[in-house]
N, C-alpha and C positions, 0 to 999 in steps of 0.2 A: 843259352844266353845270346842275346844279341847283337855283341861285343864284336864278336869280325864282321857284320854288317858293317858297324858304323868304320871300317875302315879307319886312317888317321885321327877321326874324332874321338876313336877309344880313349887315344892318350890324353885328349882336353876332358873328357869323362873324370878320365882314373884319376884327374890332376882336382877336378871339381871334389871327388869323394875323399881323396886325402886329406882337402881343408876341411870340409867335413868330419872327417873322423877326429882330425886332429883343434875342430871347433866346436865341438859340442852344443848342440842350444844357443846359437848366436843369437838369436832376437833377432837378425835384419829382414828384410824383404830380400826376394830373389833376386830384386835390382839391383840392389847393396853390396851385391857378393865382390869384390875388388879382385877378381883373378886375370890379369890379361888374355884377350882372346874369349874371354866366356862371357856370353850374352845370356837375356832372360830369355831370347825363342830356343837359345842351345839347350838350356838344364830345361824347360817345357818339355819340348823335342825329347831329351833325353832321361828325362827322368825314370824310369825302369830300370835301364840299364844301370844309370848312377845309384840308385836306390840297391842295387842286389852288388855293387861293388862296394857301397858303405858296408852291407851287413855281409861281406867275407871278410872285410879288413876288420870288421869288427868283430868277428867270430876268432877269427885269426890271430886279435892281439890279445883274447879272450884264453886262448890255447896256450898262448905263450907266455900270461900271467900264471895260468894253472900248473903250467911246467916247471916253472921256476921254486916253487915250492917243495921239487922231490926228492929233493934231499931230506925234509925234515917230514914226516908219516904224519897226516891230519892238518898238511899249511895246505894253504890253497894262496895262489899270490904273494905279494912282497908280504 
């Protein structure tokens, strides 16, 4: 991953992929995006890296639906 390249920008990344995960299918444009500090040449620029940090956070909260379930044999999530 490319993640310790980008140096300090990791955390405007991981800051871009949380609203992300946590916005699902927004409909806006990249311009749109309202996060202070995050331009459209940054997620341009950055988009790989933001791209494979959505999909750990998303695998990630994937796991921990799954988990939640093991108490009860054949639940999967809430």
């Amino acid at each position: 991953m490319k993640l310790l390249e980008l140096g300090p920008a990791a955390v405007t990344a991981a800051r871009v992929a949380l609203w992300l995960r946590d916005n699902p299918a927004p409909s806006i444009y990249v311009r749109q995006l309202v996060l202070p500090g995050v331009h459209t040449k940054f997620i341009e620029r950055h988009r790989q890296v933001i791209d494979q940090m959505l999909a750990t956070l998303e695998s990630s909260s994937r796991d921990q639906d799954m988990s939640a379930g093991d108490d009860e044999p054949g639940v999967l999530g809430p």
